[in-house]
C-alpha positions as CSV (number, residue, x, y, z in Angstrom):
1,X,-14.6,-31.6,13.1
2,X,-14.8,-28.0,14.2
3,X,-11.8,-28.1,16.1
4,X,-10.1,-29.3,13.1
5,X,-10.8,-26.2,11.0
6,X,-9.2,-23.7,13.7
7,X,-5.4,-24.2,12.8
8,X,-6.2,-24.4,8.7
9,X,-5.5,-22.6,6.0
10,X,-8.4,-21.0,4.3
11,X,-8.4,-20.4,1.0
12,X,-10.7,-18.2,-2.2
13,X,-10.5,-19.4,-5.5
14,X,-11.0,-17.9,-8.8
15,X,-11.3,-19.4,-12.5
16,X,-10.8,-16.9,-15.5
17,X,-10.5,-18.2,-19.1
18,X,-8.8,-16.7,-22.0
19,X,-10.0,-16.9,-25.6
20,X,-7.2,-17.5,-27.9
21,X,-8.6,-15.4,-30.6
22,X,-6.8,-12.6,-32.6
23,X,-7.3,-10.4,-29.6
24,X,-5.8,-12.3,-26.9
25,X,-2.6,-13.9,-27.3
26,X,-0.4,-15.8,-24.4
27,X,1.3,-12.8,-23.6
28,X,-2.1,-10.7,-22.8
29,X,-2.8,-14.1,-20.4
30,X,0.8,-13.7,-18.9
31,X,0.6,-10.1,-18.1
32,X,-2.8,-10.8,-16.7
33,X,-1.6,-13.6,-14.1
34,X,1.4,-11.0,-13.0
35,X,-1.2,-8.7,-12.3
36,X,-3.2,-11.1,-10.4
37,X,0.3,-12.3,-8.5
38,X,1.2,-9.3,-7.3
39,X,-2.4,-9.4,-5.8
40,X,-1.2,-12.7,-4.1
41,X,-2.9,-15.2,-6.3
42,X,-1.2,-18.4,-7.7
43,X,-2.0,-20.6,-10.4
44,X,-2.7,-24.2,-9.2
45,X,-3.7,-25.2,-12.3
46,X,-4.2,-24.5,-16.5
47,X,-6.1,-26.2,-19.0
48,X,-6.2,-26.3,-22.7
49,X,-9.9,-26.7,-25.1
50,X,-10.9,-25.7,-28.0
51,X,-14.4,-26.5,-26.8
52,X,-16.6,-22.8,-27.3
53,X,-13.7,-21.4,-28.3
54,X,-11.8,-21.4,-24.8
55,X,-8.5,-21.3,-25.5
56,X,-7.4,-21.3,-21.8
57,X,-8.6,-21.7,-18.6
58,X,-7.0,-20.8,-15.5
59,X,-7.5,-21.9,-12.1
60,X,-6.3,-19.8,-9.2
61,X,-6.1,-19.4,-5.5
62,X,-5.3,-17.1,-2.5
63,X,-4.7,-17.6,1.2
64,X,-7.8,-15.7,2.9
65,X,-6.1,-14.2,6.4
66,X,-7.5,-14.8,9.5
67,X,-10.5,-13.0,10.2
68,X,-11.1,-12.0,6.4
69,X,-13.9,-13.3,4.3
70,X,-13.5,-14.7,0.9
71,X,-14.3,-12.0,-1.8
């Protein structure tokens, strides 16, 4: 099994949601995922709930390069 984990891809993964309220709108969420981009994250994944008032949640990732550790 350890030799398996020398030639793959390593990965860090982040979660954020965003409260559709009056203050946050879809384009506050969309100009904060281009931010995040241009730090090399991507979007996997997005889900919708009303549930505590989470409007959004976003589920991200990043390649971590060799020899880095996740932040």
């Amino acid at each position: 099994i350890a030799g398996k984990a020398q030639g793959m891809k390593r990965f860090e993964y982040q979660i954020i949601s965003y409260p559709m309220d009056k203050k946050t709108s879809l384009i506050v969420m969309q100009d904060d995922l281009n931010a995040r981009g241009q730090d090399g994250w991507e979007v996997v994944s997005v889900s919708t709930s009303e549930f505590a008032h989470v409007g959004h949640t976003a589920f991200l990732k990043r390649e971590v390069s060799e020899g880095a550790g996740a932040k």
